[in-house]
C-alpha positions as CSV (number, residue, x, y, z in Angstrom):
1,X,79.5,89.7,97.2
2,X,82.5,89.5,99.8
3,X,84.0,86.4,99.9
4,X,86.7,87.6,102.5
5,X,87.6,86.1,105.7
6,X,87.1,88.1,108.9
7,X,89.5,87.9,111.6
8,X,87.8,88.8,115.2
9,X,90.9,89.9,116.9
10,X,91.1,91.5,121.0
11,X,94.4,92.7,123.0
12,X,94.8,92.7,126.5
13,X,97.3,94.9,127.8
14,X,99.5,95.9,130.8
15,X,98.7,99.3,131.1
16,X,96.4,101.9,129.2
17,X,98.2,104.0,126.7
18,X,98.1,102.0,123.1
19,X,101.3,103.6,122.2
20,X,103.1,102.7,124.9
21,X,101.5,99.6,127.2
22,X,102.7,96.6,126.3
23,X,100.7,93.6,125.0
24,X,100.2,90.5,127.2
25,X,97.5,88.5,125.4
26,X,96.5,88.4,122.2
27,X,92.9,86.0,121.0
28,X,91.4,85.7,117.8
29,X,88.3,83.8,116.0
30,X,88.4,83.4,112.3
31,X,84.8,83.8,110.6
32,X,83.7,82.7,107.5
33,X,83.0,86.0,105.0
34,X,80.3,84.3,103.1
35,X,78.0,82.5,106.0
36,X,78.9,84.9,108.4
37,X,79.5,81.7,110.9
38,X,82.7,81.5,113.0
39,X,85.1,78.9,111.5
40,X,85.5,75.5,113.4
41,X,87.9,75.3,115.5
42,X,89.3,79.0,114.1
43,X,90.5,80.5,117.7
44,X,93.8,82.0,118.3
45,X,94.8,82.6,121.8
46,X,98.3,83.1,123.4
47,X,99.9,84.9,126.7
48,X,102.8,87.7,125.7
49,X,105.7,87.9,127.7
50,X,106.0,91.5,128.7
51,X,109.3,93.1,130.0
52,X,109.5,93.2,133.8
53,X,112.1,96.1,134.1
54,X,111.4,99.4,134.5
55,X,114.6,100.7,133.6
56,X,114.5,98.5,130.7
57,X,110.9,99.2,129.9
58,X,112.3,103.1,130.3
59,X,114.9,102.7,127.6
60,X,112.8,100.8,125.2
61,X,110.4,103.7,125.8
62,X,107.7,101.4,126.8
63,X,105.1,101.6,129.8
64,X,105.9,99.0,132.6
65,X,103.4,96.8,133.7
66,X,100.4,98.1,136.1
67,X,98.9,96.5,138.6
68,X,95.4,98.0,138.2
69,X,95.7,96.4,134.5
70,X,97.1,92.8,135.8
71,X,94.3,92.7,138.4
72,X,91.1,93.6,135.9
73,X,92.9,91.3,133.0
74,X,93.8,88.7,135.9
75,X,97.4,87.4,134.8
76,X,100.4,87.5,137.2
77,X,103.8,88.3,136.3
78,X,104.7,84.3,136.7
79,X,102.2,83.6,134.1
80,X,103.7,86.3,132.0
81,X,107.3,85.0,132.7
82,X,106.5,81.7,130.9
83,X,104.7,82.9,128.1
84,X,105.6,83.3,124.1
85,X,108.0,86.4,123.3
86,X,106.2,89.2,121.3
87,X,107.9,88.1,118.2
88,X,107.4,84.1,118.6
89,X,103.4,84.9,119.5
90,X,103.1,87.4,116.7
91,X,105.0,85.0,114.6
92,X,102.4,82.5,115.6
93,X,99.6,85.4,114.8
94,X,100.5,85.7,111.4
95,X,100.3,82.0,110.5
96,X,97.1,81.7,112.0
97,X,95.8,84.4,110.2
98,X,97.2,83.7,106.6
99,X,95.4,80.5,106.7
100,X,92.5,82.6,106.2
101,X,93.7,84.0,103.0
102,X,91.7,83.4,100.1
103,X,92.3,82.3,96.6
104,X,96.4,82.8,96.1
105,X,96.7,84.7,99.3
106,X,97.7,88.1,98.1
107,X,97.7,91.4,99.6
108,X,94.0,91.5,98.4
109,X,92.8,88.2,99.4
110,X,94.3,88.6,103.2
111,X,91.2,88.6,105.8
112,X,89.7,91.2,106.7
113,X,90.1,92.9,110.7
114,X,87.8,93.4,112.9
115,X,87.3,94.3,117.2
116,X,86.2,96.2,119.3
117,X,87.5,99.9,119.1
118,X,90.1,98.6,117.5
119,X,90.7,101.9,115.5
120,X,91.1,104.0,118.6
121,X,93.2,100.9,120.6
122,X,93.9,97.7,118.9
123,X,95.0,98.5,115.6
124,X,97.8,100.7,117.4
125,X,99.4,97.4,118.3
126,X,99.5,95.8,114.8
127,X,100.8,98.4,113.4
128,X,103.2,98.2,116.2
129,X,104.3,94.6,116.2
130,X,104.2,94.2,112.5
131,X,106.6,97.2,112.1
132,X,109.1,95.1,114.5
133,X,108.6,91.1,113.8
134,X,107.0,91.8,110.5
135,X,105.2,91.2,107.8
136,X,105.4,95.2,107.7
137,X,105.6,97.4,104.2
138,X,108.0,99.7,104.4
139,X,107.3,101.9,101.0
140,X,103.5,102.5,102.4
141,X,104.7,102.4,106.4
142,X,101.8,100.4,107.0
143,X,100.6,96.3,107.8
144,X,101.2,93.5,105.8
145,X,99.5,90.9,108.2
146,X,95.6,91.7,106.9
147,X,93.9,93.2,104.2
148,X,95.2,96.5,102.9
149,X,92.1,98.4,103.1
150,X,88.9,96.7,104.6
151,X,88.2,96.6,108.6
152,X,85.4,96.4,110.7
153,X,84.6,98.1,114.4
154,X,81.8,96.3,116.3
155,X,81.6,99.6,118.4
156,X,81.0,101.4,115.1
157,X,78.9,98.9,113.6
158,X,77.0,99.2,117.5
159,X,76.4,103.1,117.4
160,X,75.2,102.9,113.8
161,X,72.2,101.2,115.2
162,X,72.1,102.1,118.4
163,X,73.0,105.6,119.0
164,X,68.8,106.9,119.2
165,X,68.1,104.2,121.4
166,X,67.8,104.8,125.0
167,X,68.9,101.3,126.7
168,X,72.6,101.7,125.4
169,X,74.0,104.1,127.8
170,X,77.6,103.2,126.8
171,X,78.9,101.1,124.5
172,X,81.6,99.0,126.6
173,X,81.7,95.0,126.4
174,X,80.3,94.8,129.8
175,X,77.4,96.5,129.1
176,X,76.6,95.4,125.8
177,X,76.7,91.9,127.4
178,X,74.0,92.9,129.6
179,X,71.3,94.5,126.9
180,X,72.4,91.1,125.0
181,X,71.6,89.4,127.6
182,X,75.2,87.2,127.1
183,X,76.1,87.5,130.7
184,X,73.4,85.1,131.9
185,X,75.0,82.1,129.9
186,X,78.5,83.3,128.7
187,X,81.1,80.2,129.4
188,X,84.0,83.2,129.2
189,X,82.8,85.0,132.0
190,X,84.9,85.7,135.5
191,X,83.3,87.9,137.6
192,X,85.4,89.5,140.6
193,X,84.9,91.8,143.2
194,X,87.4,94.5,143.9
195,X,86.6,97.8,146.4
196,X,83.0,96.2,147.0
197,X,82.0,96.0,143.4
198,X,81.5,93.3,140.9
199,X,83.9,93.5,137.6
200,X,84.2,91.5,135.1
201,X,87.1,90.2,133.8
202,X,88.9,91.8,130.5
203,X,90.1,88.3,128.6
204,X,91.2,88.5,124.9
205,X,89.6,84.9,124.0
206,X,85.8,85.6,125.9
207,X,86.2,89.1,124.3
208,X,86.8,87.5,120.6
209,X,84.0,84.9,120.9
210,X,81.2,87.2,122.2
211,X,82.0,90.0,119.9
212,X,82.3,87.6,116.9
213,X,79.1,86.1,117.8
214,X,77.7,90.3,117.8
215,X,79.3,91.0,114.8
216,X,77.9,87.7,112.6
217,X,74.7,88.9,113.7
218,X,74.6,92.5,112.8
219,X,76.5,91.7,109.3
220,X,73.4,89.1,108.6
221,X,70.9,92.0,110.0
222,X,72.7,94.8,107.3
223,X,72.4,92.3,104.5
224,X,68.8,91.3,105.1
225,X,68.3,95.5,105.1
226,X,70.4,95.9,102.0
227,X,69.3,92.6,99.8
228,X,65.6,94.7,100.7
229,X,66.5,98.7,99.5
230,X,67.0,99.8,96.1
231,X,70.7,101.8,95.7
232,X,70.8,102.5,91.8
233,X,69.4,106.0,91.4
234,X,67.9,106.2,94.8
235,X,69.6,110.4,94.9
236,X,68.2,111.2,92.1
């Protein structure tokens, strides 16, 4: 049985590349491995400061902040002038995290990832900030911050059971709130208007609380399925 940890983990960023844009929020909800419940009072949330120059952001070889991304995540460049460094808030990441190590808190017992496309996106920027503030391993070039080998994507876990299934015409946060029906008493929602439409705010800590609540229930759905089918010699 997995006694693990999960870490729920979003970031919101100032422009669209994952290799380039910078980060200028990061959230995170801590969940319990074993009741699939998210930990009390487990949340992580902080502001990034980003770097406002574009010849600087041109050096560093780093995308400078776009507007279209401010506007849809709703932070303004004063916000982002007073908030944490990247190092200090990923400093303040990792502490929050390791405290959801288990047993003596080895490589093995860190927590275990998971987001939202986070393999296509998200993990880019761990990779990214661990490599520069640490904890990074240099001999394997990879994370030190989670566990070495286990992570979860709620948009993977989602098309597994949804992909034949005609009411999930794409499998974005926004939409997935609707079929949910999570938009109807959602705290963390901020609906705007922008060219006539309504859009919906992209904020790391609403992100990491709805899909934690998503994933809890999907893992307890998969174990109720496999506690039920019978694995040894089923290929035979």
């Amino acid at each position: 049985m997995n006694y693990h940890n999960y870490i729920f983990y979003d970031f919101e960023t100032g422009g669209k590349k994952c290799h380039e844009s910078q980060p200028i929020q990061l959230a995170a909800v801590a969940i319990d491995g074993r009741k699939l419940t998210m930990h009390k009072h487990g949340t992580f949330d902080t502001l990034i400061q980003p770097v406002f120059d574009e010849k600087e952001c041109q050096a560093l070889g780093i995308e400078p902040l776009q507007d279209d991304a401010l506007t849809i995540n709703r932070k303004t460049r004063e916000q982002l002038k007073d908030a944490p460094s990247p190092k200090e808030a990923w400093e303040n990441f990792d502490t929050f995290v390791q405290r959801y190590s288990i047993r003596k808190g080895g490589a093995w017992d860190r927590p275990i990832p998971v987001g939202f496309n986070s393999n296509n996106f998200d993990e880019t920027f761990v990779r990214r900030l661990c490599k520069e503030h640490g904890p990074y391993d240099e001999e394997y070039q990879s994370q030190k911050i989670f566990h070495p080998i286990h992570k979860q994507d709620l948009m993977a876990i989602l098309f597994q059971w949804t992909e034949d299934l005609k009411g999930f015409q794409k499998l974005n946060m926004d939409t997935i709130r609707k079929v949910f029906g999570m938009t109807e008493n959602s705290k963390h929602l901020k609906p705007f208007k922008k060219d006539g439409k309504e859009l919906y705010t992209h904020d790391a800590l609403r992100d990491v609380l709805d899909g934690g609540e998503l994933f809890c229930r999907f893992m307890k759905m998969t174990r109720r399925h496999a506690h039920k089918t019978k694995f040894e010699g089923s290929c035979k």
